[in-house]
N, C-alpha and C positions, 0 to 999 in steps of 0.2 A: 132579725139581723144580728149580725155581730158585735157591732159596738165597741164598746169598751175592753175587747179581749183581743185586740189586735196584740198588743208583746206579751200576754200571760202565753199567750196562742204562740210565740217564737222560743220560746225555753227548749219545748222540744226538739225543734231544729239546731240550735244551738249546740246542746247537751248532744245528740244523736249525732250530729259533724262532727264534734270533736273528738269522741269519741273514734269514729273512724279513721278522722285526720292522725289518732294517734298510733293509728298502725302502722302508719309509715314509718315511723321510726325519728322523725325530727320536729323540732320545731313548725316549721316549713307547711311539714303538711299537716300538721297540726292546725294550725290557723285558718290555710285554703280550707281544712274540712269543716272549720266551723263558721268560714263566710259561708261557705259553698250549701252548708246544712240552713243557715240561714234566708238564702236565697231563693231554696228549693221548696222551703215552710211559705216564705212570704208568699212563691207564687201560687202553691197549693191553698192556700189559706184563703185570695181574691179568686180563685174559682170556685172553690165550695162556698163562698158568698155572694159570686155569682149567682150559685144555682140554689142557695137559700139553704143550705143545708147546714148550719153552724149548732153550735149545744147538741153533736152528736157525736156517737162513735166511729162515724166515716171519718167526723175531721181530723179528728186525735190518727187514727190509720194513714190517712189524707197526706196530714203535717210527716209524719215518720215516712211514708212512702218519698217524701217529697225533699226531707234531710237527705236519705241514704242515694237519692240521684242527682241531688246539688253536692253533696258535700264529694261523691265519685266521680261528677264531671268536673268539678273545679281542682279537686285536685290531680287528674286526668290529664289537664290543661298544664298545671304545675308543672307535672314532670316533661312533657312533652317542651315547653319553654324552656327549662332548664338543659335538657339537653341541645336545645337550639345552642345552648350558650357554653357547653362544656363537651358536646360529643355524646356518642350514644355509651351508656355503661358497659363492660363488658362482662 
């Protein structure tokens, strides 16, 4: 089992959101991408210990598969919210 690699196991998600978050160009989605990377590690993280599979290279895949579709749904979300509140860009 996993254990004690619960947050060594979140760096990646972390580092991988924000990262994306910063291609948006502000602040803004900069942070969503790096809840959002956050997010997407944690819940890849309790499946693959679900399914026992920890101390391998699936999970390291697993975690980054799991950044790059939390940290794109959440900041996804972001923008969609914001034009609730300001209009669509043109």
């Amino acid at each position: 089992m996993l254990g004690d690699h619960f947050w060594p196991a979140m760096y990646p998600g972390i580092v991988v959101g924000l990262l994306l978050g910063l291609t948006g160009g502000n602040v803004v989605s900069a942070v969503l991408g790096a809840a959002g990377g956050l997010l997407g590690a944690m819940a890849l993280f309790f499946v693959f210990a679900w399914l026992d599979l920890g101390d391998t290279i699936l999970l390291l895949a697993g975690l980054i598969g799991g950044a790059v579709l939390g940290a794109f749904l959440l900041m996804r979300a972001g923008k969609r919210i914001r034009q609730v509140f300001t209009g669509p860009a043109h």
